[in-house]
VODO-453587 format. One line per field, with one value per atom (N, C-alpha, C, O): residue in three letters; chain; atom name; x, y, z. Coordinates in steps of 0.2 Angstrom, whole numbers, plus 2048, in hexadecimal, padded with zeros to 3 digits. Each point is the difference from the previous one (the first is absolute). Layout:
# VODO-453587
residu	[ALA_...];
chaine	[A_...];
atome	[CA_...];
x	[X_...];
y	[Y_...];
z	[Z_...];
//
This chain:
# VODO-453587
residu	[UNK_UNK_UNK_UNK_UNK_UNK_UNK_UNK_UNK_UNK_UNK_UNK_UNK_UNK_UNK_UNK_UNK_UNK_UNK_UNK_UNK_UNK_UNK_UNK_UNK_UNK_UNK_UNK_UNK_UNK_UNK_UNK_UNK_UNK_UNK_UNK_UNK_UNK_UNK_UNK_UNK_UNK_UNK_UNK_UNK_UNK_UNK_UNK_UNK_UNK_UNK_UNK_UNK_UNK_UNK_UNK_UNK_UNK_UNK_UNK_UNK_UNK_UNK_UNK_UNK_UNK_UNK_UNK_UNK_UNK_UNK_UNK_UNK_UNK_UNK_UNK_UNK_UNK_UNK_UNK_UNK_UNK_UNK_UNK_UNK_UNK_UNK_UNK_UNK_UNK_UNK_UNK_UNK_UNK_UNK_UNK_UNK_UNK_UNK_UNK_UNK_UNK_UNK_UNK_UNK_UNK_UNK_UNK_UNK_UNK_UNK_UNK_UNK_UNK_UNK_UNK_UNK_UNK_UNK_UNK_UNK_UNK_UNK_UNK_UNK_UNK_UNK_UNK_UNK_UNK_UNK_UNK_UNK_UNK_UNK_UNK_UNK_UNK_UNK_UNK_UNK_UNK_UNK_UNK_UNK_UNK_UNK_UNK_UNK_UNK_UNK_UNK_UNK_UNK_UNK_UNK_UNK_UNK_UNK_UNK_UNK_UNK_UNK_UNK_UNK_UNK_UNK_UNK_UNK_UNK_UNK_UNK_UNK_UNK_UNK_UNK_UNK_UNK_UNK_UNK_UNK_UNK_UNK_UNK_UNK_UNK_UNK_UNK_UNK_UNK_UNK_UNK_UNK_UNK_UNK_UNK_UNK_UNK_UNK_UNK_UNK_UNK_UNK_UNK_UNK_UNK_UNK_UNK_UNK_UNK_UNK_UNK_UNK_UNK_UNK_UNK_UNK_UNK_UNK_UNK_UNK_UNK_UNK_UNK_UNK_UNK_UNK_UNK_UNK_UNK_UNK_UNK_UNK_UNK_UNK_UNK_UNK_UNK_UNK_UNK_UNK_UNK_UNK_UNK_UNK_UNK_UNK_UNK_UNK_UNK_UNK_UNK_UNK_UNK_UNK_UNK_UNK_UNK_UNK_UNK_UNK_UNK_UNK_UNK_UNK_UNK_UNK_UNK_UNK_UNK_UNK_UNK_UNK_UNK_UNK_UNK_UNK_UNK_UNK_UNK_UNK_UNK_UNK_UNK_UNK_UNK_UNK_UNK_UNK_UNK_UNK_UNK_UNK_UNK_UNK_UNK_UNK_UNK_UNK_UNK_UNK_UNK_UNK_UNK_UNK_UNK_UNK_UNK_UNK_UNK_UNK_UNK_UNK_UNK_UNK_UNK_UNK_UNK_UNK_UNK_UNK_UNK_UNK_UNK_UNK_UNK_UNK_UNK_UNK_UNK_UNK_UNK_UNK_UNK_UNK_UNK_UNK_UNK_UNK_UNK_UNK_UNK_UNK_UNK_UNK_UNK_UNK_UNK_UNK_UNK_UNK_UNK_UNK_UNK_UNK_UNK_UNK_UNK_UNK_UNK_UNK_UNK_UNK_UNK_UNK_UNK_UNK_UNK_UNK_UNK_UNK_UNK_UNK_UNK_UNK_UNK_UNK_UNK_UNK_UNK_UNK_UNK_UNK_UNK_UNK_UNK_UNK_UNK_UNK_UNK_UNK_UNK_UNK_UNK_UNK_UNK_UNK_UNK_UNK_UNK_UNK_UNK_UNK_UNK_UNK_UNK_UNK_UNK_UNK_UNK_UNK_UNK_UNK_UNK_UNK_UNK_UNK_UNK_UNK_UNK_UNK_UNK_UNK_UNK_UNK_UNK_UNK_UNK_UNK_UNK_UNK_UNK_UNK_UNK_UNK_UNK_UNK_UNK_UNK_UNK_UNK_UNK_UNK_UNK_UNK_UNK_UNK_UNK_UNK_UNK_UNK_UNK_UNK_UNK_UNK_UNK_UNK_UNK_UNK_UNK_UNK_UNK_UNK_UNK_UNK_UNK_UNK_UNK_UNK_UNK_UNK_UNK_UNK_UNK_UNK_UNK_UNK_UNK_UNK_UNK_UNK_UNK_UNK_UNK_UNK_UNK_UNK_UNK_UNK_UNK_UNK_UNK_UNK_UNK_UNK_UNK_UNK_UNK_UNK_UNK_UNK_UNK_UNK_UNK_UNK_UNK_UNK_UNK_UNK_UNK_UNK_UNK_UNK_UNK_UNK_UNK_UNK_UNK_UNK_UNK_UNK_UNK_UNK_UNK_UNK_UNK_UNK_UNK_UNK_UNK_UNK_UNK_UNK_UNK_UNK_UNK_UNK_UNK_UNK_UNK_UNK_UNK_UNK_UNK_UNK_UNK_UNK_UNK_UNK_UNK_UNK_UNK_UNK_UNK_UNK_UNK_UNK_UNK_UNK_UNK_UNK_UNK_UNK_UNK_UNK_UNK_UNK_UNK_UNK_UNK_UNK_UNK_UNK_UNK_UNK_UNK_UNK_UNK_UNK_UNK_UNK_UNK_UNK_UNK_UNK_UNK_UNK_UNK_UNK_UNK_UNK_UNK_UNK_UNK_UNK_UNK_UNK_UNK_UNK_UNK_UNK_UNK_UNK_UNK_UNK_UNK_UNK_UNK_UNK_UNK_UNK_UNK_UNK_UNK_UNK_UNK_UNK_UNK_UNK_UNK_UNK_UNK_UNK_UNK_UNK_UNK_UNK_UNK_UNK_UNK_UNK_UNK_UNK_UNK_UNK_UNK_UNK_UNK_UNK_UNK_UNK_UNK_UNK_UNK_UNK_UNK_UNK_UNK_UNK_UNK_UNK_UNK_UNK_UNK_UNK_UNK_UNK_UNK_UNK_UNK_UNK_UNK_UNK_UNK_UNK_UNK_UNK_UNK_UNK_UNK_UNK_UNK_UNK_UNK_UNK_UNK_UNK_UNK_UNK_UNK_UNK_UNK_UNK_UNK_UNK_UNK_UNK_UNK_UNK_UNK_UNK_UNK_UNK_UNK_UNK_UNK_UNK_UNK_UNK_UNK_UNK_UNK_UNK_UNK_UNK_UNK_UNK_UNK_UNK_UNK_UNK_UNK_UNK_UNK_UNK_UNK_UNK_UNK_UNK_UNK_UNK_UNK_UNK_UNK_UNK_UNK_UNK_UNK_UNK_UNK_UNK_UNK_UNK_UNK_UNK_UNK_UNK_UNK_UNK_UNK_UNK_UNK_UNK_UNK_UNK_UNK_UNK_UNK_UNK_UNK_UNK_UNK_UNK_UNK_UNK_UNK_UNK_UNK_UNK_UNK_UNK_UNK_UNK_UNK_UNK_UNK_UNK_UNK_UNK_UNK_UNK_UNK_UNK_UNK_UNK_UNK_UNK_UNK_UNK_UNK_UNK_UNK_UNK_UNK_UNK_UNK_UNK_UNK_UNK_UNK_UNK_UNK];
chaine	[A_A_A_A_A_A_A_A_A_A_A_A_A_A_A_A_A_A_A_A_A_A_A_A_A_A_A_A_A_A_A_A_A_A_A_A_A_A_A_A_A_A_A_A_A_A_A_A_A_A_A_A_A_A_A_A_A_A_A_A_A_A_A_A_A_A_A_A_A_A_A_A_A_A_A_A_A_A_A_A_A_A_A_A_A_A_A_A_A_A_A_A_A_A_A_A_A_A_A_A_A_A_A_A_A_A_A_A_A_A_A_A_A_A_A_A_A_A_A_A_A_A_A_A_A_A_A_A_A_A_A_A_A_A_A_A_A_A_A_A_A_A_A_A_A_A_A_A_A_A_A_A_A_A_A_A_A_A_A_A_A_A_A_A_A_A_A_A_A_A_A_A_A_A_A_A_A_A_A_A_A_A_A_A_A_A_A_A_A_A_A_A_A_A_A_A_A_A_A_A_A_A_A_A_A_A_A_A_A_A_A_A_A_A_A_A_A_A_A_A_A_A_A_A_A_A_A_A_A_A_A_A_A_A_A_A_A_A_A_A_A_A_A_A_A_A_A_A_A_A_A_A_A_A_A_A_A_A_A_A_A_A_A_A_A_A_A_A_A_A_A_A_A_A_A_A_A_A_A_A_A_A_A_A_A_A_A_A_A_A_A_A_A_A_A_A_A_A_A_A_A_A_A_A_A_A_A_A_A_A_A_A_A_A_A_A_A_A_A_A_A_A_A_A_A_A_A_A_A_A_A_A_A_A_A_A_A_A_A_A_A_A_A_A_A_A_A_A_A_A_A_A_A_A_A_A_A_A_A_A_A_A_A_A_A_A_A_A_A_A_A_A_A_A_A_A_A_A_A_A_A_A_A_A_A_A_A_A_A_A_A_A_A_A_A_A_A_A_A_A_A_A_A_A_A_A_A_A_A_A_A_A_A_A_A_A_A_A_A_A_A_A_A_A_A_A_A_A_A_A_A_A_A_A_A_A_A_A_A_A_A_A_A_A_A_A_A_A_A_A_A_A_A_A_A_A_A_A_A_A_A_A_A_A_A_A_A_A_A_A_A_A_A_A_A_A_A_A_A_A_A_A_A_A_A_A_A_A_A_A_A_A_A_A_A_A_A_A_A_A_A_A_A_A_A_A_A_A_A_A_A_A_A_A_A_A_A_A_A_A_A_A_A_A_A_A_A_A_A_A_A_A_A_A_A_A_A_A_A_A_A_A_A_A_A_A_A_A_A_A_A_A_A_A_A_A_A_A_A_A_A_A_A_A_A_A_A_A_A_A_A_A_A_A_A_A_A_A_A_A_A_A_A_A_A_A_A_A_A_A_A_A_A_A_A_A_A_A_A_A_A_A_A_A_A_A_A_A_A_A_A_A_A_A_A_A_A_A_A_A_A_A_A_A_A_A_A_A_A_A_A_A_A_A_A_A_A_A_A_A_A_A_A_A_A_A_A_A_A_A_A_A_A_A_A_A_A_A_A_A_A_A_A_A_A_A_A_A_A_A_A_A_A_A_A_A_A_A_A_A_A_A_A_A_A_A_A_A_A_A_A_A_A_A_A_A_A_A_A_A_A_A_A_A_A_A_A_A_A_A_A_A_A_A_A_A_A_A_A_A_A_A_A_A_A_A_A_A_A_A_A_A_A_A_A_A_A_A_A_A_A_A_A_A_A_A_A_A_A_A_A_A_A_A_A_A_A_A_A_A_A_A_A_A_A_A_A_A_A_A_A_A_A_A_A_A_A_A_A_A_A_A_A_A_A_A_A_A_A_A_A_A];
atome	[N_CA_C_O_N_CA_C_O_N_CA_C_O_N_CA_C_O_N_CA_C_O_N_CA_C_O_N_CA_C_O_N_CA_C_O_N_CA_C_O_N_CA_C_O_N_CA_C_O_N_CA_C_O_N_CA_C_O_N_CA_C_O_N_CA_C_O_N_CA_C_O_N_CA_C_O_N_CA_C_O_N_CA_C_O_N_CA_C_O_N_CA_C_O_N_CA_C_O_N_CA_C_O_N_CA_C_O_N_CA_C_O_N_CA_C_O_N_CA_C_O_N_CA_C_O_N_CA_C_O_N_CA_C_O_N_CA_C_O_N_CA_C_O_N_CA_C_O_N_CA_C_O_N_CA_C_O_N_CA_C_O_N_CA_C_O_N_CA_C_O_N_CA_C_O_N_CA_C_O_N_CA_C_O_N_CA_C_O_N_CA_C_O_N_CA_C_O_N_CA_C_O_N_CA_C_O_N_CA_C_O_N_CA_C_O_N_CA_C_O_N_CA_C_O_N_CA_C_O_N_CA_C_O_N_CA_C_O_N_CA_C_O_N_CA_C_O_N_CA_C_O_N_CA_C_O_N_CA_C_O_N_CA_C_O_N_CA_C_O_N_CA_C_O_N_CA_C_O_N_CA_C_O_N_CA_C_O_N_CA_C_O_N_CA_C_O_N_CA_C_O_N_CA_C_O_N_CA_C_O_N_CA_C_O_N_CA_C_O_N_CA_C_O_N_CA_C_O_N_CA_C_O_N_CA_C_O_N_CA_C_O_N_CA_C_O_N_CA_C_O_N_CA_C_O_N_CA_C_O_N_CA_C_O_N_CA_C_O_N_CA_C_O_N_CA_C_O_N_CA_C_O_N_CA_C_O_N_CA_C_O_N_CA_C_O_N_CA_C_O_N_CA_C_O_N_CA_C_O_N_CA_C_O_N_CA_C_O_N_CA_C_O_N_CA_C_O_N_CA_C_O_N_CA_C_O_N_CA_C_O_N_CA_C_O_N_CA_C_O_N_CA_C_O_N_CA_C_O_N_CA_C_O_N_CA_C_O_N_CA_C_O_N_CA_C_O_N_CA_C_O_N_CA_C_O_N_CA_C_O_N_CA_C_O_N_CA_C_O_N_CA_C_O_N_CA_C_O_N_CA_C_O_N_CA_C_O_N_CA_C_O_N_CA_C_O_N_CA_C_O_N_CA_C_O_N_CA_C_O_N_CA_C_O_N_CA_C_O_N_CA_C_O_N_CA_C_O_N_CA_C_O_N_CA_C_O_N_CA_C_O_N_CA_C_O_N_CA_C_O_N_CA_C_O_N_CA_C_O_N_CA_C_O_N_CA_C_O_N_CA_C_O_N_CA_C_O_N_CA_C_O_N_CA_C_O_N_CA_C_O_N_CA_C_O_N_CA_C_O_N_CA_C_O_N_CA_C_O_N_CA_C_O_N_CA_C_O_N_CA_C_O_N_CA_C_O_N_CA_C_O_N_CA_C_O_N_CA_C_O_N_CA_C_O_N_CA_C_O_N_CA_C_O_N_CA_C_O_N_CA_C_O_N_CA_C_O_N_CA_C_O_N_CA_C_O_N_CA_C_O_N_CA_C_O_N_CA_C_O_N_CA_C_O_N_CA_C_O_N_CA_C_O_N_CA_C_O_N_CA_C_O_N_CA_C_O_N_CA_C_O_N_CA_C_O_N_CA_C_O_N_CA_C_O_N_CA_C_O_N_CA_C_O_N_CA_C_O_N_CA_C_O_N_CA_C_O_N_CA_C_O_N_CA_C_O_N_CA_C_O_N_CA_C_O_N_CA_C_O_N_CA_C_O_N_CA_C_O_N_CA_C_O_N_CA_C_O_N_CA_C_O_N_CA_C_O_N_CA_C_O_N_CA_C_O_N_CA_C_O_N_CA_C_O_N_CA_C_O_N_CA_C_O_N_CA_C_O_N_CA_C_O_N_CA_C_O_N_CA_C_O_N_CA_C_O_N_CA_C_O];
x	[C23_801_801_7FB_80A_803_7F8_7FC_805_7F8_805_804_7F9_802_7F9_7FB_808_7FC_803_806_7F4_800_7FE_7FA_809_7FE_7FB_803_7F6_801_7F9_7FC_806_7FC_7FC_7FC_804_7F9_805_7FD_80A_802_805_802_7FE_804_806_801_802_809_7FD_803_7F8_7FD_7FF_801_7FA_7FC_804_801_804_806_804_802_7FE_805_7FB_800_7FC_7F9_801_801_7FD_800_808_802_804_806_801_802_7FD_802_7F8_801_7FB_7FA_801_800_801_802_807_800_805_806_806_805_7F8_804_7FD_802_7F9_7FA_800_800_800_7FC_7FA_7FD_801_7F8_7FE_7FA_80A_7FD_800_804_7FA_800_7F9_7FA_80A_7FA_800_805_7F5_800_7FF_7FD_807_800_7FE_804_7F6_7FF_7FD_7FC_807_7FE_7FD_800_7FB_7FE_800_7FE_804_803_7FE_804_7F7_7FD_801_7FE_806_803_7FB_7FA_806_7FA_7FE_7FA_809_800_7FE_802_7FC_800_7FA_801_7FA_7FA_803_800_802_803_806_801_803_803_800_802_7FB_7FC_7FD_801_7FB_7FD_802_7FE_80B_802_805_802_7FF_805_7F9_802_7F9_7FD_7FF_801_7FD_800_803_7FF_809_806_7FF_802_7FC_7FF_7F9_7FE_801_7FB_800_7FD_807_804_803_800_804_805_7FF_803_7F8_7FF_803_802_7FF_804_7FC_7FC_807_7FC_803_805_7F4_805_7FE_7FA_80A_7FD_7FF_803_7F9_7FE_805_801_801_803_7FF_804_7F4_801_803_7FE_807_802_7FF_7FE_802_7FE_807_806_7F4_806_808_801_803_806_7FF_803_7F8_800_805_7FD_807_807_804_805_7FB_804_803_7FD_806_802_800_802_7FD_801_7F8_7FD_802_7F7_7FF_7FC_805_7FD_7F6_7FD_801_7F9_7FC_7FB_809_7FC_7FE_804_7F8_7FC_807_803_800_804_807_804_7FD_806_805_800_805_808_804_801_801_805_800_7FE_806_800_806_800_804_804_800_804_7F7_7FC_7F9_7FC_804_7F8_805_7FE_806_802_7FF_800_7FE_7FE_805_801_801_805_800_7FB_80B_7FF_7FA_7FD_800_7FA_801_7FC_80B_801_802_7FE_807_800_7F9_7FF_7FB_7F9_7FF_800_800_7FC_805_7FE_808_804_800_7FF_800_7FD_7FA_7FF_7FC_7FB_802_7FF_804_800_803_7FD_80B_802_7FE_804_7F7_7FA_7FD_7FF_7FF_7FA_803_7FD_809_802_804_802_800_802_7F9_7FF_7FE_7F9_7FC_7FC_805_7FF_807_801_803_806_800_7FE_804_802_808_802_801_808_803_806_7F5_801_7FC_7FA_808_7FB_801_803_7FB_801_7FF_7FB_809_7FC_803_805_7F8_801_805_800_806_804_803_803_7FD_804_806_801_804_806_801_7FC_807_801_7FA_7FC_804_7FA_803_7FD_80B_803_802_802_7FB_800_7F9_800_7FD_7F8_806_804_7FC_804_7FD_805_7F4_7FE_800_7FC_808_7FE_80B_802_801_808_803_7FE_806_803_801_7FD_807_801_7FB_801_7F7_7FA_7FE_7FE_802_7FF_804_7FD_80A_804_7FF_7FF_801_7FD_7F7_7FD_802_7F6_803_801_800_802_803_7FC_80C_803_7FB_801_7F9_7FC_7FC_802_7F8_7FD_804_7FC_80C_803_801_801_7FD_7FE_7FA_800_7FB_7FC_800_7FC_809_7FF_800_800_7FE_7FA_805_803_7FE_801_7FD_7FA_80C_7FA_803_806_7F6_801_7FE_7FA_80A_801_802_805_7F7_803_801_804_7F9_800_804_7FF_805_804_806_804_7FE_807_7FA_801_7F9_7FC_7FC_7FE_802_7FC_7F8_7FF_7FC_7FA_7FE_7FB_80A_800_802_7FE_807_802_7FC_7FF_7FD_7FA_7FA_7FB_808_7F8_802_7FB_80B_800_7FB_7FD_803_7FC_7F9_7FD_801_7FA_7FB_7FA_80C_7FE_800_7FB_808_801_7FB_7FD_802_7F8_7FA_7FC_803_7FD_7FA_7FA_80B_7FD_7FC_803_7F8_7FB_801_801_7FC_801_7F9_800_7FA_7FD_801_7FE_808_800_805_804_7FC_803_800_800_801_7FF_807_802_801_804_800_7FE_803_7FF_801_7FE_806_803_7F9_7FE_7FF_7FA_7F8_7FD_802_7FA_7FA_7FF_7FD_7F9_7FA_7FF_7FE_7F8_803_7FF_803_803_804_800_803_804_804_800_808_807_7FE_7FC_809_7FF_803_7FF_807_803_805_801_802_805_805_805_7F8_808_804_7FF_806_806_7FE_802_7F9_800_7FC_803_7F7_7FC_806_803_7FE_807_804_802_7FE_806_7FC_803_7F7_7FC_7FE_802_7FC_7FD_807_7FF_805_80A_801_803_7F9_802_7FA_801_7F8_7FC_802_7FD_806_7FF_806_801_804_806_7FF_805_7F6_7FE_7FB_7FE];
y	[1B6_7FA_7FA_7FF_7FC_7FD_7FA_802_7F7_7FF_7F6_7FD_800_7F9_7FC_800_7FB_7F9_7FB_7FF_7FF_7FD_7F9_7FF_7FA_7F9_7FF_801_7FE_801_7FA_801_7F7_7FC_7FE_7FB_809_802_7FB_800_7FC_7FC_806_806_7F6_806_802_806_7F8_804_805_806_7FA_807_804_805_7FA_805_803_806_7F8_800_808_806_7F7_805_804_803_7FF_804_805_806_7F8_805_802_806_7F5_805_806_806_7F9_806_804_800_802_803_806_806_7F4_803_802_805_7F8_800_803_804_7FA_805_805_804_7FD_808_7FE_805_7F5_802_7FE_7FB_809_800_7FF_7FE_802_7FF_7F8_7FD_801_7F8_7FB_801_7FA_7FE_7F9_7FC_800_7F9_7FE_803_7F4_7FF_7F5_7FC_804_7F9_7FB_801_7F8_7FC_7FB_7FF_7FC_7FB_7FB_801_7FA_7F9_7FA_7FB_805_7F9_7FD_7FA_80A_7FE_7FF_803_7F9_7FB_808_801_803_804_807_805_7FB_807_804_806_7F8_804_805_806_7F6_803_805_806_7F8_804_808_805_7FA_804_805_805_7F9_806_801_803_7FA_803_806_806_7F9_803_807_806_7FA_804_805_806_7F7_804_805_806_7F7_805_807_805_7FA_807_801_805_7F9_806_803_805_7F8_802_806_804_7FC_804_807_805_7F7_803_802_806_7F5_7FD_7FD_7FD_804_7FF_7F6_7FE_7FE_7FB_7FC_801_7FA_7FE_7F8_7FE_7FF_7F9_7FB_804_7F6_7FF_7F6_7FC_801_7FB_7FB_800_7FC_7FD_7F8_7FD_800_7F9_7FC_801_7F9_7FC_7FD_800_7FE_7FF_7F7_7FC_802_7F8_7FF_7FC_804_7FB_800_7FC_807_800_7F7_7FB_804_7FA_7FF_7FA_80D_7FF_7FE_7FC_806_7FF_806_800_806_805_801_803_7F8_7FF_7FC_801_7FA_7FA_801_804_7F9_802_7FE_804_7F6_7FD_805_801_801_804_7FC_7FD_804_7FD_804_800_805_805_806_800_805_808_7FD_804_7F9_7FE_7FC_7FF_7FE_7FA_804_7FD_80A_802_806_805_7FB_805_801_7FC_80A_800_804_806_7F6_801_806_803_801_809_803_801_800_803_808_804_7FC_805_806_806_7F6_803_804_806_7F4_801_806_805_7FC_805_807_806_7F8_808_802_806_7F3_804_803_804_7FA_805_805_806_7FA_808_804_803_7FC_805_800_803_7FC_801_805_806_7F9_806_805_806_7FA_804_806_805_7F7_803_805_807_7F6_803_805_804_7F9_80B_802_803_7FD_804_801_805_7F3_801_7FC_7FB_808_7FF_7FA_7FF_7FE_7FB_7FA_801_7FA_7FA_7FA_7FC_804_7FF_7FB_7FF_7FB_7F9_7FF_803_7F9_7FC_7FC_7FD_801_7FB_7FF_805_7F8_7FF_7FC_7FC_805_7FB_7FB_801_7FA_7FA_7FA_7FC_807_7FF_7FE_7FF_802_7FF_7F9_7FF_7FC_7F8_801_7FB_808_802_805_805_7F9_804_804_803_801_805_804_805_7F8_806_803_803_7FA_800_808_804_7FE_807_800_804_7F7_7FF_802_805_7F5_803_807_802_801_807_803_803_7FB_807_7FD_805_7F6_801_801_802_7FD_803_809_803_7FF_808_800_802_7FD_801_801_803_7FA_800_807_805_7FA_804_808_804_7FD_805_804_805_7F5_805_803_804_7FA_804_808_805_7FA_804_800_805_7F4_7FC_7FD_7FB_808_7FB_7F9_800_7FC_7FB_801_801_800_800_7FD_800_7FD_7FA_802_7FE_808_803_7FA_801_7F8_7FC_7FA_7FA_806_7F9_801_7FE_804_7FD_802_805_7F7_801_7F8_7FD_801_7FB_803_806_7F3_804_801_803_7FA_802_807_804_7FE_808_805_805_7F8_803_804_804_7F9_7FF_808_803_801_805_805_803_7FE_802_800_805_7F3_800_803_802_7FD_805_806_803_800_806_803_804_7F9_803_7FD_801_7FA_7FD_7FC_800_7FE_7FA_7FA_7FB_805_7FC_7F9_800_7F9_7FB_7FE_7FD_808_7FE_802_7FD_808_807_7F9_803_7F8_7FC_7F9_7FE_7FE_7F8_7FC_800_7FD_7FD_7F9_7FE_7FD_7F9_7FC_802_7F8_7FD_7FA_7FD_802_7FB_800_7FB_80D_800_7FB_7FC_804_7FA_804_804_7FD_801_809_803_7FF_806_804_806_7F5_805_7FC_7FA_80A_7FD_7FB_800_7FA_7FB_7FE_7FC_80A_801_7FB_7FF_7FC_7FC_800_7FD_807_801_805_803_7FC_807_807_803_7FE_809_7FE_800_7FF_7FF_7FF_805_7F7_800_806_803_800_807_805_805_7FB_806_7FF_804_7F7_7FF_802_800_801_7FF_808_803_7FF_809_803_805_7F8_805_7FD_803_7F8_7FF_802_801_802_805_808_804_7FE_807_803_805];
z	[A96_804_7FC_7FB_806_7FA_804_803_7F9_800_801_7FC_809_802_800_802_7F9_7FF_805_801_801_807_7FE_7FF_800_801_806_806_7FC_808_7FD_7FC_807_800_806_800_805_803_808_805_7FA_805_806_7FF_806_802_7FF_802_7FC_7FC_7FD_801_7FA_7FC_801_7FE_808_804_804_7FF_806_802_7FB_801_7FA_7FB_800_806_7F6_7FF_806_800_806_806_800_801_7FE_800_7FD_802_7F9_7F9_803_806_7FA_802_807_800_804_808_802_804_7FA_801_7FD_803_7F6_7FA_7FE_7FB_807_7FD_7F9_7FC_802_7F7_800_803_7F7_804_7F8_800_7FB_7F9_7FF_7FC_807_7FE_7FE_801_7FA_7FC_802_7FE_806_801_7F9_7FC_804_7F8_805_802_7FD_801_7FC_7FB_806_7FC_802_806_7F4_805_7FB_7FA_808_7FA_804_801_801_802_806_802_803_805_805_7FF_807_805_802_7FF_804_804_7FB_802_7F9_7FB_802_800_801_804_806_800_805_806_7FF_803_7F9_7FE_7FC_802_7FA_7FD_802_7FE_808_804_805_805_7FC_806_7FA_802_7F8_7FA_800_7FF_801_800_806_800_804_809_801_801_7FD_800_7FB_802_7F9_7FD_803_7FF_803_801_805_800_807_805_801_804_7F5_7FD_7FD_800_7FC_7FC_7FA_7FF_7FD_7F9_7FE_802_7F6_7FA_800_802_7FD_7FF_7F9_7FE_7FF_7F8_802_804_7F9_802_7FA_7FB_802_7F9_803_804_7F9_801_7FA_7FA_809_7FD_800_805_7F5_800_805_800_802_806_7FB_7FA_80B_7FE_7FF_804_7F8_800_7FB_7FC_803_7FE_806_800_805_807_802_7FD_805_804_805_802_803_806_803_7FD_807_806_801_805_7F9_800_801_805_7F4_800_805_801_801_804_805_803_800_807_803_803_7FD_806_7FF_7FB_80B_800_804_805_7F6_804_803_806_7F5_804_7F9_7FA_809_7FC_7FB_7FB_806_7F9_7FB_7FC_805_7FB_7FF_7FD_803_7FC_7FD_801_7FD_7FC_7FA_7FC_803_7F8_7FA_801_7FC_7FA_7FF_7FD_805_7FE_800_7FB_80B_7FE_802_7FE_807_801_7F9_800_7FB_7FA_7FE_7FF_800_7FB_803_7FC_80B_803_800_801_7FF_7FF_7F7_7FE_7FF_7F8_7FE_7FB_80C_7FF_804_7FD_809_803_7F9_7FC_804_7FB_7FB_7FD_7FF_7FA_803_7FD_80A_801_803_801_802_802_7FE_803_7F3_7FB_7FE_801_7FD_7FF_802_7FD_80C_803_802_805_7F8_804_807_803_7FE_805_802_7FD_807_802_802_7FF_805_804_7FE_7FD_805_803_805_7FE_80A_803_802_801_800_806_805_801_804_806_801_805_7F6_801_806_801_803_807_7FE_7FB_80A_7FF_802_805_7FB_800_7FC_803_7F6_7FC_7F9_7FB_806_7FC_7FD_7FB_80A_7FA_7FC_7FC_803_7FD_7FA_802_7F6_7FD_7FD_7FC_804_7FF_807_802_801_807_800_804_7F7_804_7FD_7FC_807_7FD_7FB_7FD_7FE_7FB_7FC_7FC_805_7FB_800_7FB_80B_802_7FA_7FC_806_7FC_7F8_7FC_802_7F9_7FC_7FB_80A_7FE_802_7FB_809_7FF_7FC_7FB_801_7FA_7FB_7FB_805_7F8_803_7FF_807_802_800_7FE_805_7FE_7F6_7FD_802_7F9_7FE_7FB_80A_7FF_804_7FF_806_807_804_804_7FE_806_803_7FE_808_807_803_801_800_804_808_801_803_807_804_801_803_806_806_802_801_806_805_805_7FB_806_7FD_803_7F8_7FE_803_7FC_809_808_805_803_7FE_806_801_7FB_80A_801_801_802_7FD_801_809_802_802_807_802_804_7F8_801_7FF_803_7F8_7FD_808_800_806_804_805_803_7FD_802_7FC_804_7F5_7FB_801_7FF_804_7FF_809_801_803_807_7FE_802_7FB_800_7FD_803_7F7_7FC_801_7FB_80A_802_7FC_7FE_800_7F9_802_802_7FE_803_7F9_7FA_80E_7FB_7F9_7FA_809_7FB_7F8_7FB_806_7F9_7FB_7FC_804_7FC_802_805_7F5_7FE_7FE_7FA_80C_7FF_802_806_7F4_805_7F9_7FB_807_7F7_800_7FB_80A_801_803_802_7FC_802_801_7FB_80B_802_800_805_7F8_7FE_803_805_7F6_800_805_800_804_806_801_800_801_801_806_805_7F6_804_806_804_7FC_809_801_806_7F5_801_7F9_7FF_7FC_7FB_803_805_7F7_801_802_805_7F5_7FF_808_805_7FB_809_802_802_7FF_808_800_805_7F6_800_801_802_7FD_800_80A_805_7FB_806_806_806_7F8_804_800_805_7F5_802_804_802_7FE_803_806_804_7FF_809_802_806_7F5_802_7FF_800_800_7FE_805_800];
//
């Protein structure tokens, strides 16, 4: 059984994916691959990034990285503006250079993220950077797969009825308050919009 590295940063788009491919797709050789880079919410994250394997029961690998302080966005700062003013410069690149390293390294086929669509003003998220991070990745063998990049994270909420994905199994919130989504960014409004439709 071919063997999938999985990005799964403990928020809900990943875990999301994580139960897709497990429950949905029947693969079962999957390897969480999470990181943590100084982000407000990296504790909660982390141990929602761990839950999930153990849920599953999957091998998962931890890879802390130091923070992204040359950023220019607000990503670090307590005062949150908005999700496209904390953007962090390619990070999606750094983190697909580590999956397909380690994914070369156990032979494995794939490597998996969460990208959702309409994510493409964000240029590490557009098809374009997709289809050339595979181009290099395809030389080693390695797929990148974006089963959810033509999906909004609303469509997302039949998935999460169906496997009954509970809200505690993940941490999403761009402005966490003394450790709990603060129920008025984006990802809260979206999150909060599929569990009252489910």
């Amino acid at each position: 059984m071919e063997k999938i590295v999985v990005l799964n940063s403990g928020g809900f788009d990943s875990i999301v994916l994580l139960h897709y491919y497990y429950y949905i797709l029947g693969e079962k050789n999957l390897i969480s691959l999470h990181f943590t880079h100084g982000e407000k919410n990296e504790r909660e994250q982390l141990e929602c990034a761990e839950k999930v394997c153990d849920k599953l029961n999957i091998p998962s690998k931890v890879i802390h990285l130091p923070s992204f302080d040359w950023t220019k966005g607000n990503f670090y700062n307590e005062k949150f503006i908005d999700a496209k003013s904390s953007y962090l410069e390619y990070r999606n690149l750094v983190f697909l250079a580590y999956g397909i390293s380690f994914a070369q390294a156990i032979e494995a086929s794939t490597v998996g993220l969460a990208i959702l669509g309409g994510q493409e003003s964000y240029i590490d998220c557009s098809p374009n950077f997709l289809y050339n991070v595979e181009n290099i990745s395809m030389m080693a063998n390695i797929k990148i797969d974006t089963p959810f990049s033509c999906r909004s994270k609303e469509s997302l909420g039949h998935i999460v009825k169906y496997l009954k994905i509970k809200r505690d199994e993940f941490f999403s919130c761009d402005h966490p308050i003394n450790n709990k989504p603060c129920g008025e960014c984006d990802d809260c409004k979206n999150i909060e919009k599929i569990y009252r439709n489910i």
